[in-house]
Z-matrix of the N, CA and C atoms (Angstrom, degrees):
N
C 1 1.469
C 2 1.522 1 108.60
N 3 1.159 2 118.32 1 109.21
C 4 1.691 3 125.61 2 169.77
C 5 1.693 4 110.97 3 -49.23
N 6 1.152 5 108.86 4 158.19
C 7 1.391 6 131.11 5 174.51
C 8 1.614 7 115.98 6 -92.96
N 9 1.276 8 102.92 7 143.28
C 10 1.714 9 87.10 8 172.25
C 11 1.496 10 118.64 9 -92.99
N 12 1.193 11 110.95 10 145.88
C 13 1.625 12 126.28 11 -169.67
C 14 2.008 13 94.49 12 -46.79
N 15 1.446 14 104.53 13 -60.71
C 16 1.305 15 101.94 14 179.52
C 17 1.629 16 132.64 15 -48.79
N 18 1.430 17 97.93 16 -34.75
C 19 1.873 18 101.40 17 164.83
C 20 1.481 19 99.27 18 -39.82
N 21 1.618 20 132.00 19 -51.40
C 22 1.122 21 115.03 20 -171.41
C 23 1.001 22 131.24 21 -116.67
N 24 0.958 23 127.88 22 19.71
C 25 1.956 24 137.26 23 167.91
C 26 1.394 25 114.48 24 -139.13
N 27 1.060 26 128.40 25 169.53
C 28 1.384 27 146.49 26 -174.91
C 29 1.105 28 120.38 27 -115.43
N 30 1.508 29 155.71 28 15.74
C 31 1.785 30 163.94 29 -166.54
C 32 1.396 31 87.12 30 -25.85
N 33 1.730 32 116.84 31 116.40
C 34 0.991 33 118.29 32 143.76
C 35 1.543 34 112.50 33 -96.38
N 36 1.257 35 125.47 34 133.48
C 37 1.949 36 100.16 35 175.04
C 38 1.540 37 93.63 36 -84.88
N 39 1.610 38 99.66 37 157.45
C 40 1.470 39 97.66 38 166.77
C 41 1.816 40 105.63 39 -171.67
N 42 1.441 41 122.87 40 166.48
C 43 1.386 42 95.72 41 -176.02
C 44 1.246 43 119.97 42 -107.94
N 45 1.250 44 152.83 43 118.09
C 46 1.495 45 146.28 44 152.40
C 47 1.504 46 133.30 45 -33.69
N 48 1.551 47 107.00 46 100.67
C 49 1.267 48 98.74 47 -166.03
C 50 1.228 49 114.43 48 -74.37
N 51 1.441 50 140.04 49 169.53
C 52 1.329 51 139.27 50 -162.60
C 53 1.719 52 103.26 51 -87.26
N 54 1.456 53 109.27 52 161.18
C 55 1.407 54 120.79 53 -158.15
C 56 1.361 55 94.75 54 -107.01
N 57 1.293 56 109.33 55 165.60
C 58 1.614 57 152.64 56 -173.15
C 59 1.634 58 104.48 57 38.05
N 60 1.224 59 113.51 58 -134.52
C 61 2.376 60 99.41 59 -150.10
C 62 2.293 61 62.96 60 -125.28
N 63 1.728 62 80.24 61 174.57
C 64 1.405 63 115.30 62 -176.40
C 65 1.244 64 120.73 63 -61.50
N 66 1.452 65 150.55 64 173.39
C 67 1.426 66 128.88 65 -173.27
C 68 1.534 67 86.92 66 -108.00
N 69 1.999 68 103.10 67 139.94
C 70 1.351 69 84.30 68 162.93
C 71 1.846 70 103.97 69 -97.40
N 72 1.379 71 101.59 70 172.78
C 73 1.776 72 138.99 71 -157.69
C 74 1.502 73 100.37 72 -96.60
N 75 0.976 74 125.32 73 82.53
C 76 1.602 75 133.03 74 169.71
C 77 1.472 76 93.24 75 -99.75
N 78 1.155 77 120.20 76 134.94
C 79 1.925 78 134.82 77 -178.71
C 80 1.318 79 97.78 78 -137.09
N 81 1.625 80 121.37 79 148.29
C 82 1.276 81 127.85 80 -168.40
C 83 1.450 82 108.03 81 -151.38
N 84 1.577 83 120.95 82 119.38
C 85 1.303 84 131.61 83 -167.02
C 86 1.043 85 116.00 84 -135.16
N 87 1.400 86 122.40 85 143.45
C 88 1.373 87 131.42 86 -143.70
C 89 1.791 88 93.23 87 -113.33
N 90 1.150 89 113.42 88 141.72
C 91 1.429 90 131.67 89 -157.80
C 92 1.748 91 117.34 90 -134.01
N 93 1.433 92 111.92 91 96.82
C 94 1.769 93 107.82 92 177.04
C 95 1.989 94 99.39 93 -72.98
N 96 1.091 95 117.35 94 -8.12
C 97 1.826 96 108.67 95 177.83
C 98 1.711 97 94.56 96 -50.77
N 99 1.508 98 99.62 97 138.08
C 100 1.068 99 114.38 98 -172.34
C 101 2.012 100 94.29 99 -93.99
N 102 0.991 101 114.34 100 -23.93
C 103 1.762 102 117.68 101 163.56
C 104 2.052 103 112.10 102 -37.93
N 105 0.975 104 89.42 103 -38.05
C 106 1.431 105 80.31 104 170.98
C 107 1.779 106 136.29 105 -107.90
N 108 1.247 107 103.32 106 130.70
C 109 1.824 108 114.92 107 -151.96
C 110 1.955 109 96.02 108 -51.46
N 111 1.214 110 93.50 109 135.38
C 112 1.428 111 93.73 110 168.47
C 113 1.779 112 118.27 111 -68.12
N 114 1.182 113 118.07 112 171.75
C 115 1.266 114 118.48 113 172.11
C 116 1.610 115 121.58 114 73.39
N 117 1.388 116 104.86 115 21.36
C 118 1.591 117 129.82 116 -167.02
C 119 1.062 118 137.66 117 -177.50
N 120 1.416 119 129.09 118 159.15
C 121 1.791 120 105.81 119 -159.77
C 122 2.178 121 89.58 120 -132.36
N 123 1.445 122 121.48 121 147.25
C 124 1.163 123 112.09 122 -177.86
C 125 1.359 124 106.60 123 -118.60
N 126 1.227 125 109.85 124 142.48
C 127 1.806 126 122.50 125 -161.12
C 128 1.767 127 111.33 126 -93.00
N 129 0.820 128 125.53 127 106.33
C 130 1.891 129 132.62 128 166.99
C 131 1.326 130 113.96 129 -94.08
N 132 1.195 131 97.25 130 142.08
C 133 1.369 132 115.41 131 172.25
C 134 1.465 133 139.61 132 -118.02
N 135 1.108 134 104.80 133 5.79
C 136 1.530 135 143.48 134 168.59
C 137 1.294 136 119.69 135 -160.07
N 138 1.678 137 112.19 136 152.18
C 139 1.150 138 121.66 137 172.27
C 140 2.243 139 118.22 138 -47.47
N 141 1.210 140 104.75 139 -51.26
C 142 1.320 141 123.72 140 160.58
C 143 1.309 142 112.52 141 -19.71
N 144 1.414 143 112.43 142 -67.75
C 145 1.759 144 124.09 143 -164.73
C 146 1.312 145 80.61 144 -73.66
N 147 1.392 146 144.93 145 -79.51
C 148 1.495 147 119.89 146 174.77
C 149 1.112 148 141.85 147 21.33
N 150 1.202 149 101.06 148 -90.13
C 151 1.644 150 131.18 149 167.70
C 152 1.499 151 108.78 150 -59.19
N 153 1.208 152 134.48 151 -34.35
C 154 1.417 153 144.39 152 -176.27
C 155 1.592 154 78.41 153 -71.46
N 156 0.696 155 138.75 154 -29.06
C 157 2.187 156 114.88 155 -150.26
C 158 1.655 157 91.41 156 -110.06
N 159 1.378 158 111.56 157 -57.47
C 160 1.412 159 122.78 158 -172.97
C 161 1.850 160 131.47 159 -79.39
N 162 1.663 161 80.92 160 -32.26
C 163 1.714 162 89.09 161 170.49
C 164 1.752 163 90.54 162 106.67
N 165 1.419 164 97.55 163 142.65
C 166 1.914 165 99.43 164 -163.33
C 167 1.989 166 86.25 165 -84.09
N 168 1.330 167 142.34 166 10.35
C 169 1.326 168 131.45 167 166.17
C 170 1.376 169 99.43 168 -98.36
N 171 0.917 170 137.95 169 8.40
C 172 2.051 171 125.50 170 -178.80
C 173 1.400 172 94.21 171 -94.72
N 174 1.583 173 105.89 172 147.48
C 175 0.761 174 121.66 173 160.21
C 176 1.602 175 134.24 174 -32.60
N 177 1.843 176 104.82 175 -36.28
C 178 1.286 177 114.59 176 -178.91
C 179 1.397 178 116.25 177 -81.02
N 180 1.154 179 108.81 178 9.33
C 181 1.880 180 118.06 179 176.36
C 182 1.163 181 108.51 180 -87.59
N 183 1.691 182 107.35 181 -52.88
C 184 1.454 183 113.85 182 179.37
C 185 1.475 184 109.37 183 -85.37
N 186 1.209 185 137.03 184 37.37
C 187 1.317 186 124.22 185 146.94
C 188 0.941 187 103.26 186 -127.33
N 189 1.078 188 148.28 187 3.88
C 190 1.916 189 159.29 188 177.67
C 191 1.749 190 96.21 189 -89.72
N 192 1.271 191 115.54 190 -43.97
C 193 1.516 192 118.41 191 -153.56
C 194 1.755 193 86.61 192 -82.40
N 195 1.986 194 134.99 193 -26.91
C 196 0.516 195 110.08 194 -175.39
C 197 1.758 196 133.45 195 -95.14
N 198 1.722 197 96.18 196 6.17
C 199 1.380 198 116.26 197 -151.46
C 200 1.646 199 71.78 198 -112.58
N 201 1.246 200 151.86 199 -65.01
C 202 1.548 201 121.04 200 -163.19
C 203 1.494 202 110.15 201 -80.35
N 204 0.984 203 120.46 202 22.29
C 205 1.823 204 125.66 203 167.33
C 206 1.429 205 89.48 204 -80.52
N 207 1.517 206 137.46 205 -51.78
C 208 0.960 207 139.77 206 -151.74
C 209 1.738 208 136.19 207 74.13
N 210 0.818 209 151.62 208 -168.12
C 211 1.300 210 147.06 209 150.55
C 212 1.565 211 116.46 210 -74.67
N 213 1.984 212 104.39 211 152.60
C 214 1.818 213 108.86 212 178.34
C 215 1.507 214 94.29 213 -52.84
N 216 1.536 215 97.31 214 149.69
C 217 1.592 216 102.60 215 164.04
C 218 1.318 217 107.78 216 88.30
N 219 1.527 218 120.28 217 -53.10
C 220 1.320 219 106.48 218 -176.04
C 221 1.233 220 128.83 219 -23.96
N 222 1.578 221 115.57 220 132.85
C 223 1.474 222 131.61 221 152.02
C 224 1.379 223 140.07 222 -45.31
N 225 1.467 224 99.11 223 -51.78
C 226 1.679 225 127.04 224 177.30
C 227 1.099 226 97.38 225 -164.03
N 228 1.742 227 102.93 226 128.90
C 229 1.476 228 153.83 227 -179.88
C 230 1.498 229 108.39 228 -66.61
N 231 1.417 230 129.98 229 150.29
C 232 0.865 231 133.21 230 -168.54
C 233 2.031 232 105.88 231 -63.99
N 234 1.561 233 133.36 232 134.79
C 235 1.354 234 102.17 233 160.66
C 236 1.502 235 111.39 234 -102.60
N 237 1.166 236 129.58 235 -0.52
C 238 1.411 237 111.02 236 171.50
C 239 1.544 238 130.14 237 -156.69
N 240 0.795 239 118.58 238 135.50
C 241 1.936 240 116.23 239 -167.00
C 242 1.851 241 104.28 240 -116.67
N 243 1.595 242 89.47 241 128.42
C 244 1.661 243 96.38 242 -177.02
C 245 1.799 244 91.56 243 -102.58
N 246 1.311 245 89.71 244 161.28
C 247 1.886 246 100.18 245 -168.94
C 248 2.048 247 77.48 246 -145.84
N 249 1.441 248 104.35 247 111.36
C 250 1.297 249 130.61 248 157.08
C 251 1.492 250 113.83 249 -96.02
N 252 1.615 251 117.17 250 163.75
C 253 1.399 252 112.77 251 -164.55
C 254 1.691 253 93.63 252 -122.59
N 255 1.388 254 104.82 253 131.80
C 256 1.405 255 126.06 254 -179.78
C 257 1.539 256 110.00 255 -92.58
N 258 1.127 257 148.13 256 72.78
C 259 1.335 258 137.32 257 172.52
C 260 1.581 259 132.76 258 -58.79
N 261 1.765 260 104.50 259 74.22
C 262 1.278 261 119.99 260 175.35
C 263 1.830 262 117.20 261 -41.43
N 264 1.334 263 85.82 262 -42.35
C 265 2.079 264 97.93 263 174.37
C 266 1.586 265 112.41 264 -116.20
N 267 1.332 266 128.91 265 -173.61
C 268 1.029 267 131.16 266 174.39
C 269 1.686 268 117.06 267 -86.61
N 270 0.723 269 144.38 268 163.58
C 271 1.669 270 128.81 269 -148.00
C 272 1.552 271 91.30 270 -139.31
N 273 1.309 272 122.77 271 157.17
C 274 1.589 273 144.94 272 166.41
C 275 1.233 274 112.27 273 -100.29
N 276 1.511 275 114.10 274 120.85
C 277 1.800 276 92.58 275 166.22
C 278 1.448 277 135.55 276 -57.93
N 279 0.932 278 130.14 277 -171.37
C 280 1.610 279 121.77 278 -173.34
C 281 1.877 280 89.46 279 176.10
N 282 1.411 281 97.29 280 158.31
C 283 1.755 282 129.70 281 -169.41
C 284 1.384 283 84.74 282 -126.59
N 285 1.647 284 127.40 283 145.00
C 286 1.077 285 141.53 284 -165.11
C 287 2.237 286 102.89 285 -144.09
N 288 0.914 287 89.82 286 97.62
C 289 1.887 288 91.87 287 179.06
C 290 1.326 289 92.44 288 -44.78
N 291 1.694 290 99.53 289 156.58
C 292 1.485 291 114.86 290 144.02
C 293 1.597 292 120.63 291 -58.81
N 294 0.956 293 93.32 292 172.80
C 295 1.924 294 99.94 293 -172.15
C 296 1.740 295 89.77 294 -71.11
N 297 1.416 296 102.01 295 132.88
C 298 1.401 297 105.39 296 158.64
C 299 1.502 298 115.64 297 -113.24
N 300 0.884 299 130.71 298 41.72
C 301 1.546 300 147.27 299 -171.98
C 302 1.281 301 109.86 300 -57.73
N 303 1.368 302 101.70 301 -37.45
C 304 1.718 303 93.63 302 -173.49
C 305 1.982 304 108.26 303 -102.10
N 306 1.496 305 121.00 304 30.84
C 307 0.889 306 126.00 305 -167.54
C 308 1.298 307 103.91 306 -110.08
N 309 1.605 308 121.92 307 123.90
C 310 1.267 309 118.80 308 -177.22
C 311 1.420 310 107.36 309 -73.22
N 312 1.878 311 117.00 310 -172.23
C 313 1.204 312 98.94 311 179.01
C 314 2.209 313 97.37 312 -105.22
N 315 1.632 314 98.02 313 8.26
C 316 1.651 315 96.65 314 170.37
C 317 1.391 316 110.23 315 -80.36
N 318 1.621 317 119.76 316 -22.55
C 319 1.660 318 120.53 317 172.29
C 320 1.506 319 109.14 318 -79.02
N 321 1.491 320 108.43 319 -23.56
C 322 1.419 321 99.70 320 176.72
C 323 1.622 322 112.44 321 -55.86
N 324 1.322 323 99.16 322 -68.68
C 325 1.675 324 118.05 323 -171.42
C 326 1.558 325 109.28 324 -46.01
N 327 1.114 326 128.73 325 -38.21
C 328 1.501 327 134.13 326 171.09
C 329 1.456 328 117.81 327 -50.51
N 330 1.795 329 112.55 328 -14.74
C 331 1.385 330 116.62 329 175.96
C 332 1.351 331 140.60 330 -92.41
N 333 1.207 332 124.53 331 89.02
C 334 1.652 333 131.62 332 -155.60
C 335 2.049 334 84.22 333 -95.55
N 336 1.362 335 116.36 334 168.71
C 337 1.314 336 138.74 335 152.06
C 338 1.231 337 102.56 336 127.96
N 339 1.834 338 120.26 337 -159.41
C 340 1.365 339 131.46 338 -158.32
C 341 1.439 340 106.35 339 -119.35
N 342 1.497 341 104.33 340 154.70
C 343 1.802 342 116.46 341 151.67
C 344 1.081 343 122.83 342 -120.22
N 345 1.383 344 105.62 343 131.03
C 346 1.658 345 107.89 344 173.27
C 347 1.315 346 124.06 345 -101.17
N 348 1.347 347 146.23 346 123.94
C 349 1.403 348 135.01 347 -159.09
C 350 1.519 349 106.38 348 -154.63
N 351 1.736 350 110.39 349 122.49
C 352 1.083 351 97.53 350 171.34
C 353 1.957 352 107.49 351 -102.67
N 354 1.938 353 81.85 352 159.99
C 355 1.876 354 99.04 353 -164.01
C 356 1.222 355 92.24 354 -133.83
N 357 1.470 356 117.80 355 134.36
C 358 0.959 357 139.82 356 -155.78
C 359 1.494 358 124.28 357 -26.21
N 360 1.654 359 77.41 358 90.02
C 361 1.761 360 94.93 359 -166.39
C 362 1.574 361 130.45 360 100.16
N 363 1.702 362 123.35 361 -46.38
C 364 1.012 363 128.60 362 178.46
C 365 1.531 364 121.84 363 -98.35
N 366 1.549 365 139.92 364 104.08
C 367 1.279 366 120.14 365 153.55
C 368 1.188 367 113.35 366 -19.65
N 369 1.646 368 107.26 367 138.49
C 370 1.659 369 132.38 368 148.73
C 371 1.636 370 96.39 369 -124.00
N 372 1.404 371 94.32 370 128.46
C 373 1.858 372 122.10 371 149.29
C 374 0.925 373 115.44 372 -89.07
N 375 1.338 374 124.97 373 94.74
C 376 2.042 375 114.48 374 154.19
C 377 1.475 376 97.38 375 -30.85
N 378 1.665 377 95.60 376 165.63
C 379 1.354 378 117.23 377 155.47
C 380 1.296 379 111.51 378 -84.67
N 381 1.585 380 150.83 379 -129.17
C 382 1.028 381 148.34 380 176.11
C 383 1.196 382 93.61 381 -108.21
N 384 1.753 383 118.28 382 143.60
C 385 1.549 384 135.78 383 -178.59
C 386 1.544 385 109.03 384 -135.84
N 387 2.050 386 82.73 385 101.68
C 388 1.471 387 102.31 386 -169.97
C 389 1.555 388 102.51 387 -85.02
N 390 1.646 389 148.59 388 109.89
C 391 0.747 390 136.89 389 162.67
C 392 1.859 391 135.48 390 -86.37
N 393 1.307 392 107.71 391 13.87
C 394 1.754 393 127.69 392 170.16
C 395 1.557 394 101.82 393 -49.58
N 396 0.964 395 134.77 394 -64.26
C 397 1.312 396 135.06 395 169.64
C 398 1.457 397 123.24 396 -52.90
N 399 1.570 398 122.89 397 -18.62
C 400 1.643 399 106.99 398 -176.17
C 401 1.189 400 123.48 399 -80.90
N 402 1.415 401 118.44 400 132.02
C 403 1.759 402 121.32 401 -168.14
C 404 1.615 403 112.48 402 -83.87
N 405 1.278 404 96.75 403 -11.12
C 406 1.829 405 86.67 404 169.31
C 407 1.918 406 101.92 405 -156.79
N 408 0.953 407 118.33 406 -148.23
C 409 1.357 408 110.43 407 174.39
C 410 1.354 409 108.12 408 -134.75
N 411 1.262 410 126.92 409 47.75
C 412 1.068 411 152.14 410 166.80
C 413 1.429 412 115.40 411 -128.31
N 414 1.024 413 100.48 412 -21.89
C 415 1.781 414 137.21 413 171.60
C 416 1.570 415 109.65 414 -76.52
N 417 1.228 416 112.44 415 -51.36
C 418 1.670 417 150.70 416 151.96
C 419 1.359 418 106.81 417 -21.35
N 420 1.223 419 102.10 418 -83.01
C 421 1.624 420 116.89 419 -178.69
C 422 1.513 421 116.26 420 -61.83
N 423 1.219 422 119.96 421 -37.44
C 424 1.281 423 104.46 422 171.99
C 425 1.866 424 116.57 423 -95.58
N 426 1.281 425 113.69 424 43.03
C 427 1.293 426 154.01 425 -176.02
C 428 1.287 427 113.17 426 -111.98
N 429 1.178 428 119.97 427 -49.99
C 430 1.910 429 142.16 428 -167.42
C 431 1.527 430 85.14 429 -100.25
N 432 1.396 431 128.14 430 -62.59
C 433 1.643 432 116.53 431 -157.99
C 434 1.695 433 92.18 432 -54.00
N 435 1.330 434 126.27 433 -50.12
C 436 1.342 435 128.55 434 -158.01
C 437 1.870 436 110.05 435 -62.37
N 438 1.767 437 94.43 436 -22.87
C 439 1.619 438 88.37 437 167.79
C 440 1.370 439 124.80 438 -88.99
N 441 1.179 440 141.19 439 8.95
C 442 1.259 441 149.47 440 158.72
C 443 1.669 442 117.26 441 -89.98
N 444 1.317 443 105.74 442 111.95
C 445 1.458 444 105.29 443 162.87
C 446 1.713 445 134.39 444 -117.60
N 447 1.270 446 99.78 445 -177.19
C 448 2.052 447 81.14 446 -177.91
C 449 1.859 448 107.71 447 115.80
N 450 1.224 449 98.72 448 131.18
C 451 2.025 450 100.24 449 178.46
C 452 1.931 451 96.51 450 -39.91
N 453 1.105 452 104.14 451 155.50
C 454 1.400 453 126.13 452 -162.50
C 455 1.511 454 131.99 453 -6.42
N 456 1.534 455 94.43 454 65.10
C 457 1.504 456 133.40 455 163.28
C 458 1.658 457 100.56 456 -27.00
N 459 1.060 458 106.65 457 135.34
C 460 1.712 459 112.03 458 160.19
C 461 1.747 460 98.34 459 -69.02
N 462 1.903 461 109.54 460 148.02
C 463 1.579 462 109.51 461 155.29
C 464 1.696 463 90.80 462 -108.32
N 465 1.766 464 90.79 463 176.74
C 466 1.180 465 113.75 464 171.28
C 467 1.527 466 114.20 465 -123.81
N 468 1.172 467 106.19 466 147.96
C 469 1.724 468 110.04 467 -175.96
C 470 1.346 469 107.10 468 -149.16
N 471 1.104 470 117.65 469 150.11
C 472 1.507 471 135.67 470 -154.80
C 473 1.660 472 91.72 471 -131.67
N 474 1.984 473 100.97 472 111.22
C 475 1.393 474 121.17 473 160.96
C 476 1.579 475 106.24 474 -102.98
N 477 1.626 476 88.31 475 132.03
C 478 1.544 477 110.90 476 -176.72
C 479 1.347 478 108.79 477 -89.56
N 480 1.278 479 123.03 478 -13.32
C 481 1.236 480 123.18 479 165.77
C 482 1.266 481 116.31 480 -70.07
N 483 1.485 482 132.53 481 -81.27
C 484 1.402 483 120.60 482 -177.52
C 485 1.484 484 125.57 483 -71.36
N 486 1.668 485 114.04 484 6.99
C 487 1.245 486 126.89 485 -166.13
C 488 1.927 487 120.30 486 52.90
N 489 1.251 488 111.33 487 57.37
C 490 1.213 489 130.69 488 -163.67
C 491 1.362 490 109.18 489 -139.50
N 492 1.406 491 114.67 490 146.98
C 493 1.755 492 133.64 491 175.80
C 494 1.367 493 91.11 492 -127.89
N 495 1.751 494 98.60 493 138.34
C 496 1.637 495 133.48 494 -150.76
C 497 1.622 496 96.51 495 -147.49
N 498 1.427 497 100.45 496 102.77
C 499 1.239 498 111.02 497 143.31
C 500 1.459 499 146.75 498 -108.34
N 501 1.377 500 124.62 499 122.52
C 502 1.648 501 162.35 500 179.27
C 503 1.097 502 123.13 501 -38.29
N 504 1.512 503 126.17 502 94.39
C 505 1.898 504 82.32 503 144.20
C 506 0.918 505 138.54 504 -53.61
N 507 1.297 506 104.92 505 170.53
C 508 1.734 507 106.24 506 168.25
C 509 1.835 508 107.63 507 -94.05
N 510 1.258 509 102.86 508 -3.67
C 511 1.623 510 120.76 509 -177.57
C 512 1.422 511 113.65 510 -78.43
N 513 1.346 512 113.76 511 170.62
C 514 1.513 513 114.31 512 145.33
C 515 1.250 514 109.85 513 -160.70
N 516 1.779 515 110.15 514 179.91
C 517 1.286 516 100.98 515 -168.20
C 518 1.719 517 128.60 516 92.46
N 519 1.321 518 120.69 517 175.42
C 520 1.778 519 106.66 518 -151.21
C 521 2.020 520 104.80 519 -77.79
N 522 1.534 521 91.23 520 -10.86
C 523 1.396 522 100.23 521 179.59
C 524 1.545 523 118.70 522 -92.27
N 525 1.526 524 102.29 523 -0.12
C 526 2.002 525 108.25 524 171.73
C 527 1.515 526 106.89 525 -82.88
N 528 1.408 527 110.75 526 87.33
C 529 1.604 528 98.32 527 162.39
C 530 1.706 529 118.56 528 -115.47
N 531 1.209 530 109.49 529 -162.57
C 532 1.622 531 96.27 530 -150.11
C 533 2.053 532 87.71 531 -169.78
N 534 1.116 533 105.66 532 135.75
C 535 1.367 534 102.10 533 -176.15
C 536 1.967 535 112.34 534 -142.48
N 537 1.272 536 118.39 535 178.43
C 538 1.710 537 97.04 536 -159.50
C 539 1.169 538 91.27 537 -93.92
N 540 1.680 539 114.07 538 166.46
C 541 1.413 540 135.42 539 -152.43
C 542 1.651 541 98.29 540 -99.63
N 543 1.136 542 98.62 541 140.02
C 544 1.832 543 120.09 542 160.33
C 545 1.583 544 97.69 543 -94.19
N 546 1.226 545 94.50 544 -162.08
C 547 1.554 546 121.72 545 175.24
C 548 1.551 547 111.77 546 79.23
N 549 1.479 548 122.17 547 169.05
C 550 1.283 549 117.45 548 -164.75
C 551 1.526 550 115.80 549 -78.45
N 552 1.571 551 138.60 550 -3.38
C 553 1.290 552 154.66 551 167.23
C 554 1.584 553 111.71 552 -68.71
N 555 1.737 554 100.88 553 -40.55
C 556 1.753 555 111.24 554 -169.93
C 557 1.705 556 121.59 555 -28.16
N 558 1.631 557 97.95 556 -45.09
C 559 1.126 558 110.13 557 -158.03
C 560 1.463 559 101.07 558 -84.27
N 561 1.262 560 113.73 559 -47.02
C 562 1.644 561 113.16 560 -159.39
C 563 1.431 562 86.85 561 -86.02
N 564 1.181 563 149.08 562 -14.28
C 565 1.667 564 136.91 563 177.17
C 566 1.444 565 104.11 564 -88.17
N 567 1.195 566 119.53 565 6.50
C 568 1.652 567 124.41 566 -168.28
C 569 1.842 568 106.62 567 53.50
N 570 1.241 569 140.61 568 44.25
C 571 1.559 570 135.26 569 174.75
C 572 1.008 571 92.69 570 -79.00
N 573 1.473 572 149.94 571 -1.02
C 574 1.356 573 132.26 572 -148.72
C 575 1.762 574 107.63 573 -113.27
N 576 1.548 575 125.71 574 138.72
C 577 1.271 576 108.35 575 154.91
C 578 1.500 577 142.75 576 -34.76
N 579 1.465 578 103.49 577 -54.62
C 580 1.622 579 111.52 578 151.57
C 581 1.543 580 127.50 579 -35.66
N 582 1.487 581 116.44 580 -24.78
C 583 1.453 582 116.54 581 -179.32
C 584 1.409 583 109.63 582 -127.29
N 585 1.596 584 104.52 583 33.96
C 586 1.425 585 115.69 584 156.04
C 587 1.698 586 114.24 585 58.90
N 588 1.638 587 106.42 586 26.20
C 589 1.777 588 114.86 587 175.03
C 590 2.120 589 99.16 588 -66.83
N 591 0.875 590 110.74 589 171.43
C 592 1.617 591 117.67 590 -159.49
C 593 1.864 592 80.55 591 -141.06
N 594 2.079 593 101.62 592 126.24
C 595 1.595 594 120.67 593 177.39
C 596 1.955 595 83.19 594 -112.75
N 597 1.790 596 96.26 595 131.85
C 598 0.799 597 106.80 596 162.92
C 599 1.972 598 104.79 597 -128.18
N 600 1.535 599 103.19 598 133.91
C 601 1.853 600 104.69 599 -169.44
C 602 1.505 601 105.97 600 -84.80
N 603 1.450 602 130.80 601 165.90
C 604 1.439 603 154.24 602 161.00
C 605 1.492 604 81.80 603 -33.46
N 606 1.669 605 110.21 604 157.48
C 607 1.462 606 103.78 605 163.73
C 608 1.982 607 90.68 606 -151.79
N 609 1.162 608 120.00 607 168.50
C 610 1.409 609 99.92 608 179.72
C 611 1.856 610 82.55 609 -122.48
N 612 1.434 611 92.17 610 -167.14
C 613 1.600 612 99.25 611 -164.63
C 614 1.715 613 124.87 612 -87.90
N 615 1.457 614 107.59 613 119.08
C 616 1.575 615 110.93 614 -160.51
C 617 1.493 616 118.20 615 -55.24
């Protein structure tokens, strides 16, 4: 005569909830904006910082703004989106100022002196870069390009987005490099490592 299973056990049913915390959502998108330094990928954490780097009209705003909304229903929201650089063309190096955001354009004009910058391979010395006369800082930059001379002179250009002046090769490719500026301007234009300017190298096409 068999025994019953129950003489010796107890079956409670019951359910086991699932183990350890939620995954977080890191997403990673590949980017031809030439705004971002080759040879590296830059990390966001909101749609916001996005738009802060790229400008809230790029494309990379509106796909950032749509990836930390997350999906209906979602639980937990995306926390972070990497933006890698796709090189559709061959790229120029370029030196990127620190943010001058908080720089009027009456501290601008007060700034006379030099930049020194080497481009792929060769020092350039400005001559002296009198800025008393520039009416905006876009005005500015093509102020500084005009003090550099010599076959493929760096320009300068003034982004209104991150509030930064960007200087160019005139090169491209694995032989466009670009390194941070001396001279007596370096500092107060932010070219300098110390003032947090961003080297992006020649890159050829991925």
């Amino acid at each position: 005569m068999g025994i019953p299973a129950s003489d010796l056990v107890t079956i409670n049913p019951s359910v086991l909830g699932a183990g350890g915390n939620a995954l977080a959502l890191n997403g990673l998108i590949l980017t031809k904006n030439t705004a971002l330094p080759t040879g590296g990928v830059q990390t966001f954490g909101n749609a916001s910082a996005v738009g802060d780097y790229f400008g809230t009209s790029s494309d990379e705003y509106t796909l950032a703004s749509v990836y930390f909304s997350g999906y209906d229903g979602s639980t937990i929201k995306p926390s972070t989106l990497i933006f890698a650089p796709y090189n559709d063309a061959a790229r120029a190096a370029w030196i990127k100022s620190g943010s001058l955001s908080t720089m009027t354009l009456t501290q601008l004009q007060a700034l006379t002196g030099t930049l020194i910058v080497t481009v792929d391979g060769t020092a350039f010395t400005s001559s002296t870069i009198n800025l008393a006369t520039a009416t905006s800082f876009s005005d500015a930059a093509t102020k500084i390009t005009a003090g550099f001379t010599g076959a493929n002179k760096p320009t300068c250009t003034w982004n209104a987005v991150g509030s930064t002046f960007q200087l160019t090769s005139a090169t491209t490719g694995a032989t466009s490099t670009i390194g941070y500026c001396t001279g007596t301007l370096a500092t107060s234009l932010k070219f300098t490592s110390a003032t947090a300017a961003v080297l992006s190298q020649g890159a050829v096409v991925d």
